[in-house]
C-alpha positions in Angstrom: 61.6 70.8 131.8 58.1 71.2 132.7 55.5 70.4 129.8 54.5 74.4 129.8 57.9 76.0 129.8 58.8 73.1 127.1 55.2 73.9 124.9 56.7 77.7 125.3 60.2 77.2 123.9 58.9 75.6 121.1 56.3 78.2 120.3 59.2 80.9 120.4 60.8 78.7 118.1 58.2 78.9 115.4 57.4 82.3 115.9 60.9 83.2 115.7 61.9 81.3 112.7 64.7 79.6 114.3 66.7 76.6 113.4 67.7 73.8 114.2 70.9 71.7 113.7 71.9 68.1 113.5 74.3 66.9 115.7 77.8 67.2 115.8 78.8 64.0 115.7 76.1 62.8 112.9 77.7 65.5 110.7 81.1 63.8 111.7 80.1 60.5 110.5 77.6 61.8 107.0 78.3 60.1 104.0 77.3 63.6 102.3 78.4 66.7 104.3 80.3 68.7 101.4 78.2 71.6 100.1 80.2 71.9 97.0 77.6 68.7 96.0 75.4 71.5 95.2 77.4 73.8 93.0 79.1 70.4 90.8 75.5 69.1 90.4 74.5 73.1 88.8 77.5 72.9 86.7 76.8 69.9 85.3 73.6 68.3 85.8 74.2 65.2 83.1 77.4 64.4 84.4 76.3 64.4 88.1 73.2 62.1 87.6 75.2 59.9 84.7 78.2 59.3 87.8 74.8 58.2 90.2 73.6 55.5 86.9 76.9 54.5 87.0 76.4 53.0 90.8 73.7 50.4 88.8 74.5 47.3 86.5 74.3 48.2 82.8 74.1 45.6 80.4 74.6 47.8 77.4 75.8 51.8 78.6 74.0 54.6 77.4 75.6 56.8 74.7 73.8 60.0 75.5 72.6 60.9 79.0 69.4 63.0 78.0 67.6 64.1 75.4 65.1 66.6 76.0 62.3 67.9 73.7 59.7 69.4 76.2 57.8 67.9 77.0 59.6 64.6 76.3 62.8 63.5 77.9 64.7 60.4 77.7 67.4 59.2 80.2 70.7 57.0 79.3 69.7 57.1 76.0 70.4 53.5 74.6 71.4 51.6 77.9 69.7 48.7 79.3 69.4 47.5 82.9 67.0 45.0 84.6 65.5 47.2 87.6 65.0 43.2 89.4 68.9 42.6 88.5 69.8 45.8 90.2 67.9 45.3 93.2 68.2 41.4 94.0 71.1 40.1 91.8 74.0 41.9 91.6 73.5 41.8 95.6 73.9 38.2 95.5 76.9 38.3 93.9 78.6 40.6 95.6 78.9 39.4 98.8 75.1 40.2 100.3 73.3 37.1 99.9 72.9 36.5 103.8 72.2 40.2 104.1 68.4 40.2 105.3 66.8 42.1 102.6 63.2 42.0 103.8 61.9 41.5 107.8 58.1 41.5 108.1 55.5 41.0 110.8 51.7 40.8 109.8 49.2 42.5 111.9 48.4 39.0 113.7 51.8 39.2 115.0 53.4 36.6 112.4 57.3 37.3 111.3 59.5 36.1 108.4 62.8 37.0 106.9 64.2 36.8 103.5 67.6 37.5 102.8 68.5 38.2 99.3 69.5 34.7 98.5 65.6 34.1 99.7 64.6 36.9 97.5 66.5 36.0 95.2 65.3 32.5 94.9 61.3 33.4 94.9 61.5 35.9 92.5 63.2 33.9 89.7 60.4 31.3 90.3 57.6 33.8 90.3 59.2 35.0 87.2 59.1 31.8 85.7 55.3 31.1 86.8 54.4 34.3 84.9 56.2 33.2 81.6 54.5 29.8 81.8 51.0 31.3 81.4 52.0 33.3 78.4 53.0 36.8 80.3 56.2 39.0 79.2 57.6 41.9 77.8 55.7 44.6 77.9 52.4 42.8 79.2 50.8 45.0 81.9 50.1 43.1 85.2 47.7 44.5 87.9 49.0 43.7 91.8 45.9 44.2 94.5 47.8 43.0 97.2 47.8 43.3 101.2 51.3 44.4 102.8 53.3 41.1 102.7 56.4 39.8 101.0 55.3 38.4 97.7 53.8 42.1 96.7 57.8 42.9 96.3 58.1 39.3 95.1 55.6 40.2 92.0 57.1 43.8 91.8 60.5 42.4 91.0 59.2 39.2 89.2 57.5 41.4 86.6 60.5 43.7 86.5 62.4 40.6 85.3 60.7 39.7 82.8 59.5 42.9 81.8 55.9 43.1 82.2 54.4 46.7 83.6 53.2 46.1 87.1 50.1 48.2 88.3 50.0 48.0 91.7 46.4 48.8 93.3 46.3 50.2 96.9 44.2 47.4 98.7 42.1 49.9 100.4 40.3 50.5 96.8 37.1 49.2 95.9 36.2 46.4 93.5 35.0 49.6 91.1 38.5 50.9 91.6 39.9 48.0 90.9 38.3 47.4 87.6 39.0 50.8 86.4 42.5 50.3 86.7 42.5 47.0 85.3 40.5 48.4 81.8 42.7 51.3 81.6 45.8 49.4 81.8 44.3 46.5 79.6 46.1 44.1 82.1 46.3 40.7 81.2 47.1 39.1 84.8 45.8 39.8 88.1 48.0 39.2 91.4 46.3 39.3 94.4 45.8 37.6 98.2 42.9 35.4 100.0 42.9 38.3 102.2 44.4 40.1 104.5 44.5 42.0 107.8 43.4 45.3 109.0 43.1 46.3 112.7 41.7 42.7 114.0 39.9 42.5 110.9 39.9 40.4 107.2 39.6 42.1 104.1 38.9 39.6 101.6 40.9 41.2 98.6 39.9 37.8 96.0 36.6 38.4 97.1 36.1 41.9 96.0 38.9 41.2 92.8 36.1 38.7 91.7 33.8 41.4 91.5 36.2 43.4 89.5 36.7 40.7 87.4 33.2 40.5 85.7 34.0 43.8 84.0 37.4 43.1 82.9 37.7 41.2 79.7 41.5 41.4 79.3 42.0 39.6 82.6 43.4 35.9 81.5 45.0 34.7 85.0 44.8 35.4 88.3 47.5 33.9 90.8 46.4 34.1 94.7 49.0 34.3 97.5 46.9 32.4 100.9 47.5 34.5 103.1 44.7 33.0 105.5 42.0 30.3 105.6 39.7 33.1 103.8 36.7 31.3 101.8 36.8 32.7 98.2 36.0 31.3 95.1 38.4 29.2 92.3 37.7 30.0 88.8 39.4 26.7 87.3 41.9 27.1 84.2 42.0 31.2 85.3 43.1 31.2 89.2 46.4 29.8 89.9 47.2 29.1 93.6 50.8 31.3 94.2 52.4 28.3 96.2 51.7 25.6 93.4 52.6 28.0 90.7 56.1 28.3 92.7 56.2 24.4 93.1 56.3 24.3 89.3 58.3 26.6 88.2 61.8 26.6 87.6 64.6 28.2 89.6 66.3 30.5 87.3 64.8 33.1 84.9 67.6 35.6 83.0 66.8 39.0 83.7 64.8 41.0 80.9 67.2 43.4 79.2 65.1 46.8 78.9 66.2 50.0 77.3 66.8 52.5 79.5 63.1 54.4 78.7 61.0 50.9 78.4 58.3 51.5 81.4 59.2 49.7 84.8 55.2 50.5 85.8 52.2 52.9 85.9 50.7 53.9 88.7 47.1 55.5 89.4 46.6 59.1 90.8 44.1 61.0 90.8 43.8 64.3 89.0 41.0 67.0 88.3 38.9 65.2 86.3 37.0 61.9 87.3 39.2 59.3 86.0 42.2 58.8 87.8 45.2 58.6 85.2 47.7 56.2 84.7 51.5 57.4 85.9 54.3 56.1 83.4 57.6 55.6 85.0 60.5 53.8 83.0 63.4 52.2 84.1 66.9 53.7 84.0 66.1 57.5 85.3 63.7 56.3 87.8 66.1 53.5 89.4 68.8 56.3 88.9 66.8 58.7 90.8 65.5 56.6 93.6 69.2 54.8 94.2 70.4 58.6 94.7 67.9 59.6 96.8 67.7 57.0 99.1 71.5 56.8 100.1 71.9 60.8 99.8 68.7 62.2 101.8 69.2 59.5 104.5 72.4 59.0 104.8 72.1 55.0 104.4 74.8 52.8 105.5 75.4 49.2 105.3 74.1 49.2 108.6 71.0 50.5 108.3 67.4 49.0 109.1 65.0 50.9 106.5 61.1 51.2 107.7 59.3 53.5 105.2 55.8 52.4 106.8 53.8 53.3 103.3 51.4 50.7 101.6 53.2 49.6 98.6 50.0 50.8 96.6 51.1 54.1 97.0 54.3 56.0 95.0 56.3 56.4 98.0 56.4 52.2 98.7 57.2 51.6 95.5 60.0 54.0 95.6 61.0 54.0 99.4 59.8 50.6 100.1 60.9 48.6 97.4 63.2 50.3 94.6 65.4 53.0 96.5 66.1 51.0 99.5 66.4 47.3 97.5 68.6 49.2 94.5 71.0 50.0 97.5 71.1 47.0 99.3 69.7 47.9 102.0 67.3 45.8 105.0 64.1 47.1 104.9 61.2 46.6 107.9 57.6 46.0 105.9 54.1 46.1 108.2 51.0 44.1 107.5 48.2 46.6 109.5 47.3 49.6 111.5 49.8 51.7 113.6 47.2 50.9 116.9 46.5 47.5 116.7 46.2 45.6 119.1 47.5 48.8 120.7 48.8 52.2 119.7 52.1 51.5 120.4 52.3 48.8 117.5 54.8 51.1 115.6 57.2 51.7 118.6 56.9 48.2 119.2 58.6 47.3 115.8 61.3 49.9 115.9 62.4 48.1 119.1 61.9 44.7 118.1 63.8 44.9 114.7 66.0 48.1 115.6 65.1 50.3 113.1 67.8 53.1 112.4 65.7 55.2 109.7 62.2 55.8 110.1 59.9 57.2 107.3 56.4 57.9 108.0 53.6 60.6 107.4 52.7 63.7 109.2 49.1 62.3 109.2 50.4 58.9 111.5 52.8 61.8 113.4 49.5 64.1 114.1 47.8 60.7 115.0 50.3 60.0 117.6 50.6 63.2 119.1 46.6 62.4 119.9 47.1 59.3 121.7 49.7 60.6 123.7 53.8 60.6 124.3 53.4 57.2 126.8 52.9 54.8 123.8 56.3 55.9 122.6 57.5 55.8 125.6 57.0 52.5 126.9 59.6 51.4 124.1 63.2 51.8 123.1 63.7 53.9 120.4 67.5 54.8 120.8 68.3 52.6 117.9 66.7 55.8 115.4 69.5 57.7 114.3 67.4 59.6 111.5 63.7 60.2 111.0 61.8 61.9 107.7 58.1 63.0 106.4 56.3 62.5 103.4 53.1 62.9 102.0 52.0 66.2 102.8 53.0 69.2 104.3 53.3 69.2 107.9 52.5 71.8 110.6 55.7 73.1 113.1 53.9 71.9 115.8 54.0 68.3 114.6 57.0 68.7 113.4 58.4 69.3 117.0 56.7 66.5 118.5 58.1 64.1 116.0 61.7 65.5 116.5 61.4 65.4 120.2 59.4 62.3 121.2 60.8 59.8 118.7 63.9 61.4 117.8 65.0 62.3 121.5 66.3 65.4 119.8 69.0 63.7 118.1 67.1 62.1 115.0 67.6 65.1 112.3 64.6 64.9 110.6 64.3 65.1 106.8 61.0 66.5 105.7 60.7 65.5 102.0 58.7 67.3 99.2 57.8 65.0 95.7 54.5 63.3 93.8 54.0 60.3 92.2 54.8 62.1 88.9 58.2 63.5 90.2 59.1 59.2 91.2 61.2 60.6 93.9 61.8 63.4 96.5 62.7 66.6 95.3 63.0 68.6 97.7 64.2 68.5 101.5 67.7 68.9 103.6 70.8 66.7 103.5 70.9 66.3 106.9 74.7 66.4 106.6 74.4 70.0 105.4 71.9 71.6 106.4 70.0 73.1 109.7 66.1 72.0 109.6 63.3 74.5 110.1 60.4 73.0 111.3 57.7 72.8 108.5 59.7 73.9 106.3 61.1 70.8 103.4 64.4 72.5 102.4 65.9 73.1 99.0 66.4 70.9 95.5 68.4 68.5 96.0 71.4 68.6 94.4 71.0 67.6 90.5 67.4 69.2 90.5 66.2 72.9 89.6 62.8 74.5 90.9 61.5 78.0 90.9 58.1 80.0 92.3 56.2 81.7 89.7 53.7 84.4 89.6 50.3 83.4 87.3 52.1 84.9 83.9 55.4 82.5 84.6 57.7 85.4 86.4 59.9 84.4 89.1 59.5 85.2 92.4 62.7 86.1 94.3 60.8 85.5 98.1 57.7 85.0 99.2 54.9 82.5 97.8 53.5 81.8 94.0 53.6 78.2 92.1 56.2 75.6 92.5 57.3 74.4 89.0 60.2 72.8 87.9 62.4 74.5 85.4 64.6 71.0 84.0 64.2 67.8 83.7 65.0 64.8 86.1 65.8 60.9 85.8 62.8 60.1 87.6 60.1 62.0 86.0 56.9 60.7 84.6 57.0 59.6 80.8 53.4 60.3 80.1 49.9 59.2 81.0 49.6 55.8 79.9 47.2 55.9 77.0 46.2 59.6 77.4 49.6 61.6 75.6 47.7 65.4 75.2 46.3 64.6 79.0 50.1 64.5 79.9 51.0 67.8 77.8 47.6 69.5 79.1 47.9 68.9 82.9 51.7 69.0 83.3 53.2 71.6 80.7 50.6 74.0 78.8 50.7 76.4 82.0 54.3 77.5 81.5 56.1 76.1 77.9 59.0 74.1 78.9 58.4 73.7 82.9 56.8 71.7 84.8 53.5 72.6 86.8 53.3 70.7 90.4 49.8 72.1 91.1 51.4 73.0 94.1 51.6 76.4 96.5 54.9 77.2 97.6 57.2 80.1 99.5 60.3 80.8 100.0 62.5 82.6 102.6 65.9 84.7 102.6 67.6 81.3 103.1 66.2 79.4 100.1 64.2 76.9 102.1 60.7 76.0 100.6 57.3 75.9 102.6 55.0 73.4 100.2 51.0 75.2 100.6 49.3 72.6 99.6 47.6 72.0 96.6 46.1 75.0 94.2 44.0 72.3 92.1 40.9 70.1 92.8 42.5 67.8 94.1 42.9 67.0 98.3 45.5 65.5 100.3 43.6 63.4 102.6 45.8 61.2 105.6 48.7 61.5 102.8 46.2 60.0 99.9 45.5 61.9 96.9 41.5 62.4 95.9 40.3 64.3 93.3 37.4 66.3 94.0 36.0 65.4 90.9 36.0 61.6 91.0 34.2 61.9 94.3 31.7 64.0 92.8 31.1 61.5 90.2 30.7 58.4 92.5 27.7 60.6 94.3 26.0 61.4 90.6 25.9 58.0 89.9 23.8 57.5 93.2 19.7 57.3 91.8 19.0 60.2 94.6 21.7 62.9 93.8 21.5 65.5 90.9 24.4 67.2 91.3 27.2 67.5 93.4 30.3 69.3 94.6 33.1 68.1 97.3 35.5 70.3 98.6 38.2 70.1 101.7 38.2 71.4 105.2 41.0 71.2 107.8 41.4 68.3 109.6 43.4 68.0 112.7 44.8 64.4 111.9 43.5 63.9 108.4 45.1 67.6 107.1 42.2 67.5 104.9 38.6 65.8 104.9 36.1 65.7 102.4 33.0 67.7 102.7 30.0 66.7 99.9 27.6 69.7 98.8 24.7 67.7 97.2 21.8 68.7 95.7 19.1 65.8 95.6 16.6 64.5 92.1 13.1 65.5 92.9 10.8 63.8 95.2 14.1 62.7 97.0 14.0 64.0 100.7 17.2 64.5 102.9 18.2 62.2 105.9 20.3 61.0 107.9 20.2 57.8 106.6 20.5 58.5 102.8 23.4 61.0 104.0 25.5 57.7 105.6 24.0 55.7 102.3 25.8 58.4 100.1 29.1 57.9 102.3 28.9 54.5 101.8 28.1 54.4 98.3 31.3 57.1 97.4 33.2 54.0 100.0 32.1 51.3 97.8 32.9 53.1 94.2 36.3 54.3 94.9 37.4 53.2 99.0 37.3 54.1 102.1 39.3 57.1 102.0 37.5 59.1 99.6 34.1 58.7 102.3 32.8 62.3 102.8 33.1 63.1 106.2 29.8 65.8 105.7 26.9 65.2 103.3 25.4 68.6 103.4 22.0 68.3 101.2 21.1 71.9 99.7 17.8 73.0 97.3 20.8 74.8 94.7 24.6 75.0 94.9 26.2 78.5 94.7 26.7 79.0 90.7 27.5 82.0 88.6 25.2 83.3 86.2 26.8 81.1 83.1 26.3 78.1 85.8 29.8 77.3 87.3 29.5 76.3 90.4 31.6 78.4 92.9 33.9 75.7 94.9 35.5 78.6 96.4 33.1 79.8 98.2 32.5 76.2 99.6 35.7 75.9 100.7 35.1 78.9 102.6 32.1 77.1 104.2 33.5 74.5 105.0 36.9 76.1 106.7 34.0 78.5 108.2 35.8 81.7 107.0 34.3 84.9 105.7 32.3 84.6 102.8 34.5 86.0 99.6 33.0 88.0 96.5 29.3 86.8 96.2 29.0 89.0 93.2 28.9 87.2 90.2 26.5 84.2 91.9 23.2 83.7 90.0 21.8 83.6 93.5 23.5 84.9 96.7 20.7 83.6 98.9 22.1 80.2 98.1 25.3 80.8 99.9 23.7 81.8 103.1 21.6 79.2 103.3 24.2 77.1 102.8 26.1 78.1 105.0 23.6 78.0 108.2 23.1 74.4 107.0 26.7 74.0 107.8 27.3 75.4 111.0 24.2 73.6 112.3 25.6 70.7 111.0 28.7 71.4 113.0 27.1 72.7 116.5 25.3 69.0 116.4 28.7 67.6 116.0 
């Protein structure tokens, strides 16, 4: 088929709404293909998510399966479990301690592979190397961390023990990094020499040591080498992680933790400028990403697992480490960048290590379909048998590419909808069930209940509103750590009872929903969350800016990219260079993803007369659409001003 006539049947395709099914003979061989899942889940949701638990080691079971006081819901009320037991242990003894559990390559091109005797074996005596400097139950331990094995090591190690682990996404500044720390009042600090990104180091202890003069709680710090990095040894503080191991003991029992002690928290950011701290606890949350895991992809004992998210991010810990490792599956984990030393790095791996599921986000998908089908190409990718999104909405178009290139069009493709306060996907097709419409994620999964509202709470039978969820599920957030009427404000006060995703949503005549992005401040950009307003307060605290406001414009890879609408202190003139100082600045504060792509410097913002500034009319600015009611600005003049500015800005590229 010729590359026109193929672009055109897939443009009738989206225009016409059509679908598209999975294969015969992967329905055939589905480990969930009966639609009556559905309608015995709706009948009774306790008993269907209690018979999923019941898949996990209890040491004491649960005598209630949930109590719910909205807000406030608690899972297996009274069990405990060790989330590390579930995921290494019970493995061991049943017959899977040969089974690779792990198979990593570093960007350099270095491999190792533990099985989960080997996982097994490191964990206990990372476990042990905690407890010997004083760490335990319910300490709170912060992991900065490149991509490597002993970031699930520590993970699982603190799971064990019980200690909260509070992973922080490498890419984050030494700012960042201290922020989380303080909030968390972490007592122990995990991190790495370094590691590698796209040929380059990134010396994570280096940056940590700036973090650390601003955090007072800190009392070790235990350093993996991942390299020959230089860095500095604070003696009686920084523990070497390979000596640590060399001293410790081999066996640690497992923690027993009620069913609602927290497993971790985990940073997001939100619509104010201090990210909040995620609570997730143990029993729903294992429950819940167990469930998914095996359900939405269809795993089997066969499977190789590559969900190619950095750990510091919701999705790794829940499709990286806890679904897949809770099932006992072998999972594929990455060191660096998708094109280094070339853009075929990805296919590459899915060759070398035949990877059977594929999990990736439409950001990398939109980045591929830029470089072009002959990176994909040059490999052999018939091992996929099933491919899914996550992240972010993503367009038909991509959608098709992904299906067709990688997938050969035999890969169903499972295009999942959740946050990092959900803990796992929500919303997508059981590929064993149901056709896929391109863009579109699917339905609830079974077990889960979601509606569209209107502004006032009333539901909307088609078409598009507010996505909320109408009951509770295992693997939903427990609160924000240290910041209860926060959790209450941002999550329940719109609606009583239901939860508010801050998402847009629509559905059709089949009962398939379209996710619209977000309806808050806050910007999906490359699959990251960034709240406008934690941007805006890195530029303030820059000596030359009075005032600021950030919205997002389309981006063709990106989805969304940050544009900065500054206004500068007096005497300070605008430039080219303070614009690339500003980027830089808003780098070093939070990291490199939250760097505006535009500084656009401006005498006023557009503000109405009580002095709100008008992001809306910004956003439509920066999307370069027609300018929407001007009537209630102090100043209209402001607007159009601002607006040349822009689309100067953007003629000069």
């Amino acid at each position: 088929m010729s590359e026109t006539s193929h672009r055109g049947e897939i443009a009738e395709l989206l225009t016409e709404g059509r679908v598209l099914k999975p294969s015969a003979d992967f329905r055939a061989q589905a480990q969930y293909a009966d639609p009556e899942i559905y309608a015995r889940a709706a009948a009774d949701p306790e008993g269907y998510w209690a018979d999923w638990a019941r898949q996990l080691h209890w040491f004491e079971p649960w005598s209630e399966v949930l109590e719910w006081e909205p807000p406030y819901a608690k899972w297996f009320v009274g069990g405990t479990l060790n989330a590390c037991y579930n995921c290494v242990d019970r493995h061991v003894f049943n017959g899977l301690r040969n089974k690779a559990a792990i198979v990593w390559e570093g960007e350099p091109g270095d491999r190792r592979t533990l099985t989960y005797w080997d996982l097994y074996r490191e964990v206990n005596r990372f476990a042990n190397a905690l407890k010997a400097r004083g760490i335990g139950k319910g300490d709170r331990v912060a992991i900065y961390m490149p991509m490597i094995p002993e970031l699930v090591i520590a993970m699982l190690a603190c799971a064990r023990i019980g200690a909260v682990h509070s992973v922080v996404f490498g890419g984050f500044s030494a700012e960042a990094l201290a922020d989380r720390i303080n909030d968390a009042q972490a007592t122990a600090l995990i991190t790495a020499d370094g590691g590698y990104r796209r040929g380059t180091i990134i010396p994570l202890k280096h940056d940590a040591d700036y973090a650390l003069r601003t955090t007072p709680t800190i009392r070790h710090v235990f350093m993996v080498q991942r390299g020959s990095f230089p860095l500095r040894v604070v003696e009686g503080r920084d523990h070497w992680w390979h000596r640590a191991m060399q001293d410790a003991e081999p066996y640690c029992e497992p923690e027993p933790m009620d069913s609602e002690d927290m497993l971790y928290t985990l940073y997001t950011s939100g619509t104010t400028g201090k990210p909040k701290g995620i609570i997730h606890t143990t029993g729903g949350y294992l429950t819940g990403c167990l469930a998914t895991t095996k359900m939405v992809f269809d795993l089997r004992p066969t499977d190789v697992f590559w969900c190619t998210a950095d750990i510091g991010w919701v999705t790794g810990h829940s499709y990286v480490v806890y679904g897949p490792l809770a099932a006992g599956a072998t999972i594929v984990m990455y060191e660096g960048a998708p094109d280094w030393p070339d853009r075929d790095r990805f296919w590459q791996i899915v060759e070398d290590f035949g990877v059977t599921i594929f999990y990736t986000a439409p950001t990398a998908i939109r980045a591929f379909m830029k470089w072009g089908k002959q990176f994909p190409q040059q490999h052999d990718l018939s091992s996929l048998r099933l491919l899914g999104t996550v992240g972010e909405p993503i367009n038909p178009e991509a959608w098709m590419w992904y299906y067709e290139t990688i997938g050969g069009g035999r890969c169903p493709v499972v295009d999942t909808w959740w946050q990092t306060e959900t803990g796992h996907l929500l919303i997508t097709t059981l590929p064993g069930i149901h056709d896929m419409k391109p863009g579109s994620a699917g339905v609830p999964i079974p077990g889960v209940e979601a509606a569209i509202l209107t502004e006032d709470g009333q539901p909307i039978g088609k078409g598009g509103g507010y996505l909320a969820l109408t009951r509770p599920w295992p693997g939903m957030l427990r609160g924000i750590y240290g910041d209860p009427e926060r959790f209450v404000q941002q999550y329940w006060s719109k609606w009583p009872g239901l939860y508010f995703t801050s998402d847009g949503a629509k559905r059709d005549q089949d009962g398939y929903y379209t996710l619209l992005g977000r309806v808050d401040d806050v910007l999906n950009v490359a699959g990251h969350r960034i709240g406008t307003m934690e941007v805006e307060s890195a530029l303030v605290d820059h000596q030359s800016v009075a005032e600021a406001a950030c919205v997002g414009a389309h981006d063709e890879i990106k989805g969304a990219a940050i544009v900065a609408f500054v206004t500068l202190k007096a005497g300070t003139l605008p430039s080219l260079d303070l614009e690339g100082e500003l980027r830089e600045h808003v780098a070093r504060k939070i990291g490199a993803i939250a760097r505006p792509q535009r500084v656009i410097f401006s005498g006023d913002l557009p503000k109405t007369r009580s002095g709100k500034i008008m992001r809306r009319l910004l956003r439509d600015i920066a999307e370069g659409r027609v300018l929407g009611d001007t009537t209630t600005l102090a100043d209209a003049s402001v607007v159009d001003s601002l607006k040349r500015q822009y689309e100067e800005r953007e003629e000069a590229g």
